[in-house]
MIVO-754721 format. One record per residue (C-alpha): residue number from 1; x, y, z. Coordinates in pm, 1 decimal. Layout:
% residues N
+-----+----------+----------+----------+
|   k |       xx |       yy |       zz |
+-----+----------+----------+----------+
| NUM |        X |        Y |        Z |
...
+-----+----------+----------+----------+
This chain:
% residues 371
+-----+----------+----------+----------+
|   k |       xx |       yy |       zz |
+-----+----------+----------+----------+
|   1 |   3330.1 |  -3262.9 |  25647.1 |
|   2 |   3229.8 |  -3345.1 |  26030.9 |
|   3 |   3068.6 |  -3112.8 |  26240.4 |
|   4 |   3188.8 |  -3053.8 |  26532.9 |
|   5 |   2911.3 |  -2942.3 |  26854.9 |
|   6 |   3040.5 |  -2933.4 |  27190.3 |
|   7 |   2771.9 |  -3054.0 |  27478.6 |
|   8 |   2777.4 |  -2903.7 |  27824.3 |
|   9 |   2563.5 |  -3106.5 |  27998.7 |
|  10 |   2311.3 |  -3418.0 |  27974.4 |
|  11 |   2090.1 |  -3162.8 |  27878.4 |
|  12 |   2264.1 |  -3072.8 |  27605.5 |
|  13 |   2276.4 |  -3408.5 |  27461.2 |
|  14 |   1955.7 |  -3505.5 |  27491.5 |
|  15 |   1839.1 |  -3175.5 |  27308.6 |
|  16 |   2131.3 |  -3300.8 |  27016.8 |
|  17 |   1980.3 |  -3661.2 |  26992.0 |
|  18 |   1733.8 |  -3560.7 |  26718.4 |
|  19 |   2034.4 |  -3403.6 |  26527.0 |
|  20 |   2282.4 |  -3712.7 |  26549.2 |
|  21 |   1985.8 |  -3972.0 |  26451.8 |
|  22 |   1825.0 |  -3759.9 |  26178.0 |
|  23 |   1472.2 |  -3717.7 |  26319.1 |
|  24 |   1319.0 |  -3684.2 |  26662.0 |
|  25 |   1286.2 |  -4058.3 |  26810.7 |
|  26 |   1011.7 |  -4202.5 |  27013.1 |
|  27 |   1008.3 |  -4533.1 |  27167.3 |
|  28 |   1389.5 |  -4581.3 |  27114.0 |
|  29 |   1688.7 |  -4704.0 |  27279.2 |
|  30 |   1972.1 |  -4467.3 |  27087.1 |
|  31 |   2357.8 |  -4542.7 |  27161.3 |
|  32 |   2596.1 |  -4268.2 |  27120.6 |
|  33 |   2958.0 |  -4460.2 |  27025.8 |
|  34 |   3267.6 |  -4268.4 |  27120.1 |
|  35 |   3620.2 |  -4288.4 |  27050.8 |
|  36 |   3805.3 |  -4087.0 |  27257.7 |
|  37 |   3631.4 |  -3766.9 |  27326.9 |
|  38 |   3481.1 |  -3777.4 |  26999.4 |
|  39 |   3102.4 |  -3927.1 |  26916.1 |
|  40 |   3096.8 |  -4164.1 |  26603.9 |
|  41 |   2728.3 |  -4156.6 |  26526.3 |
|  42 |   2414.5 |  -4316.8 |  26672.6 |
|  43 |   2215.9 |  -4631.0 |  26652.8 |
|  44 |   1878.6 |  -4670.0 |  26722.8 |
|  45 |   1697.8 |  -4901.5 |  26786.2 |
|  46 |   1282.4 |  -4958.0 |  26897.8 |
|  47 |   1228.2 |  -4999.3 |  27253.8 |
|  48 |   1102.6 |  -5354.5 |  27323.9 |
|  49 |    841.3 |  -5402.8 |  27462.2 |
|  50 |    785.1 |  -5480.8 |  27847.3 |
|  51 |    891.0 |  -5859.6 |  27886.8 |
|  52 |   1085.2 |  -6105.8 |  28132.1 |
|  53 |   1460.8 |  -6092.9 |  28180.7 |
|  54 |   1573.5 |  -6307.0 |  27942.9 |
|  55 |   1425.9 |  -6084.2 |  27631.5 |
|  56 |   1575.9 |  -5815.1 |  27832.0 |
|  57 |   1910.5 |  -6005.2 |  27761.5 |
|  58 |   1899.1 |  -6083.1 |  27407.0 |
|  59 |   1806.5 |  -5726.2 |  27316.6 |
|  60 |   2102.5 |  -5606.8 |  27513.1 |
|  61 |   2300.4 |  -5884.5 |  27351.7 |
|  62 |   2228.6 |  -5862.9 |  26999.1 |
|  63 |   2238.9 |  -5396.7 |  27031.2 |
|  64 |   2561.1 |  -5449.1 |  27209.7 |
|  65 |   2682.5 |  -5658.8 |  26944.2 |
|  66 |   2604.2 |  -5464.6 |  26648.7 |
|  67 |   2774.0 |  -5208.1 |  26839.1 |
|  68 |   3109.5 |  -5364.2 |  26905.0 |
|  69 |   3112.0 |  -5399.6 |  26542.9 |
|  70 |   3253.2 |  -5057.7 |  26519.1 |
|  71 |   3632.9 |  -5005.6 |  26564.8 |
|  72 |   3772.7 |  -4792.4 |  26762.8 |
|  73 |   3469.2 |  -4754.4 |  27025.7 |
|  74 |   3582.4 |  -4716.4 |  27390.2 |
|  75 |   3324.1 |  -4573.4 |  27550.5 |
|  76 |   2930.5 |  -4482.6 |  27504.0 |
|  77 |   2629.0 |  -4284.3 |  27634.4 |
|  78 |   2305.4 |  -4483.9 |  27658.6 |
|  79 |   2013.0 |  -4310.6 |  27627.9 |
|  80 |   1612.9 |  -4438.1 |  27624.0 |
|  81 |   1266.9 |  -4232.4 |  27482.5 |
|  82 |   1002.2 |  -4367.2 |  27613.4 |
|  83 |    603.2 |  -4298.3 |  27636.6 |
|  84 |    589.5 |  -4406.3 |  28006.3 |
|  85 |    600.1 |  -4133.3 |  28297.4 |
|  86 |    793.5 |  -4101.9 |  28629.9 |
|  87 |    495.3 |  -4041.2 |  28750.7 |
|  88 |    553.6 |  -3971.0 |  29150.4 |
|  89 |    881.3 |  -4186.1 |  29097.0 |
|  90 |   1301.7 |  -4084.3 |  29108.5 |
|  91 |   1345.2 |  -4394.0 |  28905.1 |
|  92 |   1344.4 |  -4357.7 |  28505.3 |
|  93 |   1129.4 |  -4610.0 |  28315.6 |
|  94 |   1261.5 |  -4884.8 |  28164.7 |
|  95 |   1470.8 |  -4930.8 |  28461.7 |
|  96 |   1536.1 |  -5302.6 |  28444.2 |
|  97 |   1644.9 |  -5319.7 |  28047.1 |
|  98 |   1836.1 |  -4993.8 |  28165.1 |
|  99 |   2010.5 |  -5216.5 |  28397.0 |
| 100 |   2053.0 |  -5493.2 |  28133.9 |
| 101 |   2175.7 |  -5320.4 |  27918.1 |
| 102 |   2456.9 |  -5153.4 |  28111.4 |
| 103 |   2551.7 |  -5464.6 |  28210.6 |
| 104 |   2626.5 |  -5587.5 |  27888.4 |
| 105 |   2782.6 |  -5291.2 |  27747.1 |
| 106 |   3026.1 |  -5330.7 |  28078.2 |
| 107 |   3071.7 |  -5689.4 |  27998.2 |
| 108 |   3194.3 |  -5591.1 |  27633.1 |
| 109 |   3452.2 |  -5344.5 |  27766.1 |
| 110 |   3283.6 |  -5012.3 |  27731.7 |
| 111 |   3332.3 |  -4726.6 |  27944.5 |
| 112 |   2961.9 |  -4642.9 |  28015.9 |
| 113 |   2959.8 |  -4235.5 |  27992.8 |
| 114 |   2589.9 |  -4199.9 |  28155.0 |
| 115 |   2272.8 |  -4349.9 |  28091.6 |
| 116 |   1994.1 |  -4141.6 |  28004.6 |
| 117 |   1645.8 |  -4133.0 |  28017.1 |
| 118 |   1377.7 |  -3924.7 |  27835.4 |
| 119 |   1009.1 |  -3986.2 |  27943.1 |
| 120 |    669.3 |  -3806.3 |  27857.4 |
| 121 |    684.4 |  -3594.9 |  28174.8 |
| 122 |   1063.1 |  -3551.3 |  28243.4 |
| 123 |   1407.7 |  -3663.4 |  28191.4 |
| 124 |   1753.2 |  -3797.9 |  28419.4 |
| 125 |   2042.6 |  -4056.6 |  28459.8 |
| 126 |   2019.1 |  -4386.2 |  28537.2 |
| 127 |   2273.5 |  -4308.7 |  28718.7 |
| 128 |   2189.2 |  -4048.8 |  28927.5 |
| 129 |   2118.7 |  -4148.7 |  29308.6 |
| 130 |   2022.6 |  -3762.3 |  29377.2 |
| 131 |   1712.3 |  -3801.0 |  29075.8 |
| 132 |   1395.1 |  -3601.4 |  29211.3 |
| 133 |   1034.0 |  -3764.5 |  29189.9 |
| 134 |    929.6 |  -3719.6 |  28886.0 |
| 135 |   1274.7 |  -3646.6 |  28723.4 |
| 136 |   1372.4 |  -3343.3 |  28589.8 |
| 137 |   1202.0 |  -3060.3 |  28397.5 |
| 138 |   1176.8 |  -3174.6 |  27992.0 |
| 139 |   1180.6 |  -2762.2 |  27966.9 |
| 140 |   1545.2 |  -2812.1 |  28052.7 |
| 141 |   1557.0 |  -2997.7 |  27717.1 |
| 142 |   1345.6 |  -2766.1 |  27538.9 |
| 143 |   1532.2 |  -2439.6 |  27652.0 |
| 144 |   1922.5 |  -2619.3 |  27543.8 |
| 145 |   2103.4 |  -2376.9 |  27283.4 |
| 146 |   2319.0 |  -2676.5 |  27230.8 |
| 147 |   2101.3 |  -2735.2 |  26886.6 |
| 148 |   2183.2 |  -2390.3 |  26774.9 |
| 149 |   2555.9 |  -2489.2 |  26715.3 |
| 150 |   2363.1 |  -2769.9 |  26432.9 |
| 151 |   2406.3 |  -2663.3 |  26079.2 |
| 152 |   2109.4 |  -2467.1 |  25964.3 |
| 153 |   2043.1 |  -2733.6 |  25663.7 |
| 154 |   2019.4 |  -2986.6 |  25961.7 |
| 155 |   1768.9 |  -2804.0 |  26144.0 |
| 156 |   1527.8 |  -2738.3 |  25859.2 |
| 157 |   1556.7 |  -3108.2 |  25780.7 |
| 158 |   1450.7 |  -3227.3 |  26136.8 |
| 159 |   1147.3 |  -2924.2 |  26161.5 |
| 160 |   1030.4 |  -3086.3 |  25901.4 |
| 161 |    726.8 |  -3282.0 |  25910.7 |
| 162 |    776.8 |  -3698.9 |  25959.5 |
| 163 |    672.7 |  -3864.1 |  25630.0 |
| 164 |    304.0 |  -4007.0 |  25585.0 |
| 165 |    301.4 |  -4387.8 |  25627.8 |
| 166 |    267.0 |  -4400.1 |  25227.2 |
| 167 |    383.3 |  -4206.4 |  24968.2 |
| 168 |    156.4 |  -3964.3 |  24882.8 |
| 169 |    -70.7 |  -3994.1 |  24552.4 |
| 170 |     -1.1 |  -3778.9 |  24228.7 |
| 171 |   -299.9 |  -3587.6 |  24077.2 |
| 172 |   -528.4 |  -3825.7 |  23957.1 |
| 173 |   -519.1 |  -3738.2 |  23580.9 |
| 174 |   -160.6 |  -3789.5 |  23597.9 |
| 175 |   -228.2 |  -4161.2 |  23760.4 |
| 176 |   -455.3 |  -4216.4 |  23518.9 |
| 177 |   -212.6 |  -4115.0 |  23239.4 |
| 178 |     46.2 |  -4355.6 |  23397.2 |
| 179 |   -194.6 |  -4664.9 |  23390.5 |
| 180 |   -313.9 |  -4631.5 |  23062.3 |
| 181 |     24.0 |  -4598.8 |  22932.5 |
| 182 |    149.8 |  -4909.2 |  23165.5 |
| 183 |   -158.2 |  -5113.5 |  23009.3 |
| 184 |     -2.6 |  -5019.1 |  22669.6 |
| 185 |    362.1 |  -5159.3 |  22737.9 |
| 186 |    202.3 |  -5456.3 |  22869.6 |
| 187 |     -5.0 |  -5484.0 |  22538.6 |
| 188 |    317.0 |  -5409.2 |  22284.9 |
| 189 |    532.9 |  -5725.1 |  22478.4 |
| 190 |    291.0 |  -5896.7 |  22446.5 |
| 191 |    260.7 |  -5842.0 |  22092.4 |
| 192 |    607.7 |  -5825.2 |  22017.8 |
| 193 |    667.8 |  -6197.6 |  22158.3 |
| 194 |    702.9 |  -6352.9 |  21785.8 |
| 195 |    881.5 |  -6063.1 |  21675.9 |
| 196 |   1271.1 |  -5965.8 |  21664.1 |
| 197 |   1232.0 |  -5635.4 |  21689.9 |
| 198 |   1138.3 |  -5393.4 |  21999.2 |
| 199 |    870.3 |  -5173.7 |  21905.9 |
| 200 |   1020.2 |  -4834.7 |  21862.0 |
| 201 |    838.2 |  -4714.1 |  22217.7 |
| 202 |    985.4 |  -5033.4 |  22416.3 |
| 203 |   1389.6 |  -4908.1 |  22248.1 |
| 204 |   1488.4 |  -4736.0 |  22560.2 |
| 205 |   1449.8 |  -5113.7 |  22750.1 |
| 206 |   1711.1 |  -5285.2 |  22521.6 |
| 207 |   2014.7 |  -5132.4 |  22695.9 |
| 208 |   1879.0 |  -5099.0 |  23052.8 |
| 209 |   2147.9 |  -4973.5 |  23221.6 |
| 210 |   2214.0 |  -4676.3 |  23010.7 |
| 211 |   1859.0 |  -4605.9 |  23063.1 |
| 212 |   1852.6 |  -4598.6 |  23445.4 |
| 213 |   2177.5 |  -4414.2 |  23461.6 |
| 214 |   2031.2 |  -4151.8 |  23274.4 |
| 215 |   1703.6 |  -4155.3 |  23472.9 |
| 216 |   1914.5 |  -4023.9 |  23777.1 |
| 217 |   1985.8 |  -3739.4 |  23584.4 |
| 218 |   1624.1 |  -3669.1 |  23501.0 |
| 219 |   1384.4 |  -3381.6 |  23574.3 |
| 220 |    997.0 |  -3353.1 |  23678.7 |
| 221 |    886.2 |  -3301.8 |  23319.1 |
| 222 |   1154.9 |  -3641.1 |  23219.8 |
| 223 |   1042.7 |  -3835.0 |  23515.9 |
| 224 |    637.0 |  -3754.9 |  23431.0 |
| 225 |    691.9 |  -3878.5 |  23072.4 |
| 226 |    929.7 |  -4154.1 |  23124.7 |
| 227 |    729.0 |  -4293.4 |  23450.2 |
| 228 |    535.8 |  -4610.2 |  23275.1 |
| 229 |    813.2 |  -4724.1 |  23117.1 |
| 230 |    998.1 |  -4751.8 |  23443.1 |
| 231 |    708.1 |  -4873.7 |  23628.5 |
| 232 |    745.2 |  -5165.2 |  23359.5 |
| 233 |   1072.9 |  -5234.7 |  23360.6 |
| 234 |   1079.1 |  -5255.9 |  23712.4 |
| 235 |    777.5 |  -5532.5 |  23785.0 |
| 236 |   1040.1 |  -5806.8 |  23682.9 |
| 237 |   1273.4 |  -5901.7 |  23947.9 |
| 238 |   1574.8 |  -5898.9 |  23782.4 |
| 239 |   1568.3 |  -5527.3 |  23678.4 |
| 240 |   1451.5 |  -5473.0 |  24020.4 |
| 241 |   1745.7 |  -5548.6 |  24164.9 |
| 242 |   1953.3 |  -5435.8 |  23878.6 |
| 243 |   1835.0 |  -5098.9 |  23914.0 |
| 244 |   1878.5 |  -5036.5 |  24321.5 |
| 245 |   2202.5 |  -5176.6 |  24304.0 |
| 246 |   2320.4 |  -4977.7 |  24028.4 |
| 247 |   2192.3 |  -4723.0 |  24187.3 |
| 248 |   2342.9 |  -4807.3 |  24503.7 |
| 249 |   2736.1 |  -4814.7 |  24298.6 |
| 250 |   2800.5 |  -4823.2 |  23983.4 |
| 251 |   2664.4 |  -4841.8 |  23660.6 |
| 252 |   2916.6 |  -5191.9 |  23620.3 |
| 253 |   2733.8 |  -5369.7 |  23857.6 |
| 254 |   2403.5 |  -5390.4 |  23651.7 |
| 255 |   2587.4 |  -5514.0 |  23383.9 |
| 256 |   2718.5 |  -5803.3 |  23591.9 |
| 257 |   2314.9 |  -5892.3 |  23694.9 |
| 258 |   2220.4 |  -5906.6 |  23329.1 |
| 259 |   2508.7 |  -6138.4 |  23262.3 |
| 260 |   2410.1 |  -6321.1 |  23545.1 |
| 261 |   2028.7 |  -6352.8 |  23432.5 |
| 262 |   2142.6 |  -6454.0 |  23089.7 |
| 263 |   2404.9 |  -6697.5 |  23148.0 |
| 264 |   2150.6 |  -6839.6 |  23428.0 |
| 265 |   1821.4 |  -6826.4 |  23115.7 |
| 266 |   2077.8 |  -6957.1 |  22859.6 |
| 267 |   2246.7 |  -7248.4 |  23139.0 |
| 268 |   2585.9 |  -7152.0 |  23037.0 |
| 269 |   2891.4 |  -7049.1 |  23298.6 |
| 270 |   2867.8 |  -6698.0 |  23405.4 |
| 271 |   3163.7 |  -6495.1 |  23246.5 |
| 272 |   3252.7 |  -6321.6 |  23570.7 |
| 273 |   3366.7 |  -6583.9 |  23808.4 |
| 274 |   3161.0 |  -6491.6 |  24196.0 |
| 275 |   2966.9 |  -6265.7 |  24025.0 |
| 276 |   2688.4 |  -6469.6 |  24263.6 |
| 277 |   2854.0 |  -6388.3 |  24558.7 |
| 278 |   2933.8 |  -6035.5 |  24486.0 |
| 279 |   2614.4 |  -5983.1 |  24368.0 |
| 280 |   2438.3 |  -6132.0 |  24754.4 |
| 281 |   2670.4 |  -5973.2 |  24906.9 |
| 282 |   2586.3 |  -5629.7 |  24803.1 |
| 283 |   2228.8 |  -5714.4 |  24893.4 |
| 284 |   2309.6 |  -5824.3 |  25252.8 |
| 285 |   2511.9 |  -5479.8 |  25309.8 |
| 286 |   2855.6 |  -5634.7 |  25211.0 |
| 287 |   3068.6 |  -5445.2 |  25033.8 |
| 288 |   3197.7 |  -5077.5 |  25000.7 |
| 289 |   2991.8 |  -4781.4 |  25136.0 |
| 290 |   2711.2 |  -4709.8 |  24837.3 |
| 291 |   2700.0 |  -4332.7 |  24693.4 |
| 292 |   2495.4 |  -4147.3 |  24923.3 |
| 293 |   2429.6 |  -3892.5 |  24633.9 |
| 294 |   2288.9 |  -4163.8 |  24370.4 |
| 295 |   2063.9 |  -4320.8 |  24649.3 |
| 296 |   1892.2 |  -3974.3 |  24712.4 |
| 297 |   1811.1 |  -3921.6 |  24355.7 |
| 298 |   1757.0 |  -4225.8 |  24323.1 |
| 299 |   1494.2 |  -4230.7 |  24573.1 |
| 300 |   1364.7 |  -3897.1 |  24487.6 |
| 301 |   1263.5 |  -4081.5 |  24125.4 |
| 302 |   1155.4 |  -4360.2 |  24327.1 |
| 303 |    916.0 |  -4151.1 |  24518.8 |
| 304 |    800.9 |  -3981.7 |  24239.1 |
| 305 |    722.7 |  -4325.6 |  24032.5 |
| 306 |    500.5 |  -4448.6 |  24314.5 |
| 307 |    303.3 |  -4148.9 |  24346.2 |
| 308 |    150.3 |  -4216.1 |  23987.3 |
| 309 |    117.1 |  -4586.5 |  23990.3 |
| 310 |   -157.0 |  -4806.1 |  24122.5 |
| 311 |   -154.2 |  -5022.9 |  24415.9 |
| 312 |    -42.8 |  -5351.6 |  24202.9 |
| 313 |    222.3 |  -5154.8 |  24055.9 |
| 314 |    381.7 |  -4999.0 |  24355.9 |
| 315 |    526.9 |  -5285.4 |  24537.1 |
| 316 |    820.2 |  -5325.1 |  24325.9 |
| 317 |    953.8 |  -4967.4 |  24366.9 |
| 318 |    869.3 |  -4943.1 |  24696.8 |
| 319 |   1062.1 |  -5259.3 |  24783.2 |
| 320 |   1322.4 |  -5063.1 |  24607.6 |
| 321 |   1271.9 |  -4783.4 |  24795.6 |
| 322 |   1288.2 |  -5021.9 |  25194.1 |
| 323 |   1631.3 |  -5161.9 |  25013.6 |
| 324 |   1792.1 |  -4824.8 |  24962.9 |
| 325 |   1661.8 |  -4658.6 |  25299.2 |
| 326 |   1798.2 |  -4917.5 |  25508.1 |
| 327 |   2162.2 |  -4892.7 |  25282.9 |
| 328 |   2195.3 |  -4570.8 |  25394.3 |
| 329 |   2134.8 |  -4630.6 |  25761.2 |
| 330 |   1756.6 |  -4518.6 |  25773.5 |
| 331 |   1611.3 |  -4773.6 |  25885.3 |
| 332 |   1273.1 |  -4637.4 |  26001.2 |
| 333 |   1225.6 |  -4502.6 |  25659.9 |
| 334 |   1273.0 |  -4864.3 |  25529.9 |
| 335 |   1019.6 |  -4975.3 |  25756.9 |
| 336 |    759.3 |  -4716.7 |  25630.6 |
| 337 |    783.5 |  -4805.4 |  25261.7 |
| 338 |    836.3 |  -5189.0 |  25401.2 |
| 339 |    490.3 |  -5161.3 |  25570.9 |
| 340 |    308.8 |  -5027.7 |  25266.4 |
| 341 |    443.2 |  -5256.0 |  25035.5 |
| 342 |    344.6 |  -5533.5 |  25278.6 |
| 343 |    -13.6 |  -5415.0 |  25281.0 |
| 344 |    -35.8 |  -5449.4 |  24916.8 |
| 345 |    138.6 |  -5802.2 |  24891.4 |
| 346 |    200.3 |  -5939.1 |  25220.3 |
| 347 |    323.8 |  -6289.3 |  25009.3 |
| 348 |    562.6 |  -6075.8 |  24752.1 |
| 349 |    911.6 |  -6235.9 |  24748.3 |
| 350 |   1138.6 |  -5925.2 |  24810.5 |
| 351 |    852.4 |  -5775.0 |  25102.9 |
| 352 |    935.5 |  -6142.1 |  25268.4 |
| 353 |   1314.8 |  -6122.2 |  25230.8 |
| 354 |   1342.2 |  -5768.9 |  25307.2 |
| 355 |   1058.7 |  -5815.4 |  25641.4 |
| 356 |   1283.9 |  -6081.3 |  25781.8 |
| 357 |   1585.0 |  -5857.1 |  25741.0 |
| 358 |   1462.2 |  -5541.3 |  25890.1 |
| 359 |   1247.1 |  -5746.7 |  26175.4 |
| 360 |   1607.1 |  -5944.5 |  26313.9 |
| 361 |   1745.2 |  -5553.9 |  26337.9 |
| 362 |   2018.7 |  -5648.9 |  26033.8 |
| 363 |   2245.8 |  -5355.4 |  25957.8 |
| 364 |   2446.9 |  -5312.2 |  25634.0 |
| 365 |   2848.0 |  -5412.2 |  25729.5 |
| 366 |   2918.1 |  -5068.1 |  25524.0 |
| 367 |   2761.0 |  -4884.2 |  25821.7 |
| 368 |   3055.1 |  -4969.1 |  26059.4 |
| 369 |   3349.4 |  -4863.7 |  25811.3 |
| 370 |   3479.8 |  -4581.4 |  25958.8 |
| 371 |   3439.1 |  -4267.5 |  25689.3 |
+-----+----------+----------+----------+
């Protein structure tokens, strides 16, 4: 159900930002969307970096893009978080992309609300020709009650601290439990390749999609004893993918990538005609909106997964983990699990794909269908 908080003042909004982006941004350039009185969200995006006009213009150009991608939008409120000061200055940093920038949204047809800025030692309009030096008190900001009409739920979530750049170790008896156990799967394949049979510990793997639906559903004790066995599974790429995109939908969808990977292993037809394209398409962001539920448990086991497994071992799920944080529209989430993952194998397949997706500033489509 939306919630409804009505803003007074610039103030106001700029104490609300944190709310509508789901954390407190730094170094951003956030656009509030409107239709008609109403705000439709926020995108956010990193602040460039100082350059020359014409980067100036293609960040304006490709931000105003993505945001004419959703309908409805008549009107919007620019605002920028920066590091840099006024200083003894009435004019807001990051004047000249400020500029940009409004020109472009004008260009596209948007109704330019205001334009704000929020630097380290005060805040005001780009539009205001009555600005002070030095801009306005950030107390002003500070002192709103405009967050105090937020759900409670809301507010807990954004006093909470930001999350470490990696995902935080388990106890080291239980990583130690976790390796020895993955060394032991590794060992059993390995023994089991002349064999017909699954060893009776490697059963749960021969209907892999019952087994990760059922791992959503799992608790702390489940997810401690199961852990190994998805830290296997997961290293090959097609189970991967399987599992995020299950996770993602439907528990139909994995069943269409193991078709896929056996009609591809066996070179026969696939049995589901554009099961390919469906299949890309879902990884791009095409496709309907993914259950927001199932990707938080899902990356809740995730989480808990790469806390007990070694370095080698983590890459997959974290990959997992960038894929399903930037589904759901949190991109700078994505980016943390991205970077850590990247520091462990910078030449891993998935950490390529998914760097060059998140580094062009690529959105899931499902973000601009209207709810």
């Amino acid at each position: 159900m939306p919630v409804v908080v009505k803003t007074q003042s610039p103030v106001d909004l700029l104490a609300l930002v944190p709310a509508l982006v789901g954390f407190t941004p730094q170094q951003s350039v956030v656009l509030l969307p409107f239709r008609g009185k109403r705000t439709c969200g926020a995108i956010r995006f990193d602040l460039p970096s100082a350059g020359p006009p014409a980067v100036n213009k293609r960040f304006a150009t490709f931000v105003v893009g993505t945001l004419c991608k959703l309908r409805g939008v008549d009107s919007v409120i620019l605002v920028v978080v920066t590091n840099e000061a006024f200083g003894c200055s009435s004019a807001p940093p990051s004047g000249e992309l400020a500029q940009t920038m409004l020109a472009r949204l004008r260009q596209s047809g948007l109704r330019v609300q205001d334009a704000l800025c929020q630097a380290s030692d005060g805040w005001g309009s780009y539009l205001d020709a009555e600005l002070p030096a030095g801009g306005r008190s950030l107390s002003e900001i500070a002192d709103s009650d405009a967050p105090e009409s937020v759900p409670p739920e809301v507010r807990r979530a954004l006093a909470a601290p930001p999350p470490p750049s990696r995902v935080p170790d388990a106890v080291a008896s239980e990583k130690r439990r976790v390796k020895t156990e993955f060394a032991r799967y590794q060992r059993l394949v390995k023994q089991a390749e002349d064999t017909v049979d699954l060893p009776p510990e490697l059963e749960p793997l021969e209907d892999l999609p019952e087994l990760m639906e059922r791992a959503l559903e799992w608790d702390e004790s489940e997810i401690s004893k199961k852990c190994a066995l998805l830290l296997f599974a997961w290293q090959g790429p097609p189970i991967r993918d399987m599992t995020m995109l299950q996770w993602a939908t439907e528990i139909w969808v994995a069943d269409l990538i193991l078709d896929e990977a056996e009609a591809a292993g066996c070179k026969v037809p696939s049995a589901h005609p554009g099961a390919d394209k469906l299949l890309g398409d879902l990884m791009i962001g095409v496709g309907p909106r993914p259950d927001l539920d199932r990707i938080d448990r899902g990356i809740k086991l995730l989480r808990a997964v790469v806390a007990r497994a070694d370095a080698a071992e983590r890459v997959a799920p974290l990959c997992m983990l960038t894929w399903l944080s930037w589904a759901i529209g949190h991109g700078t989430e994505a980016g943390r699990y991205l970077d850590e993952a990247g520091s462990i194998r910078p030449d891993y397949g998935m950490v390529e794909v998914l760097n060059a997706m998140l580094s062009n500033g690529m959105m899931p489509e499902w973000a601009f269908a209207e709810s």
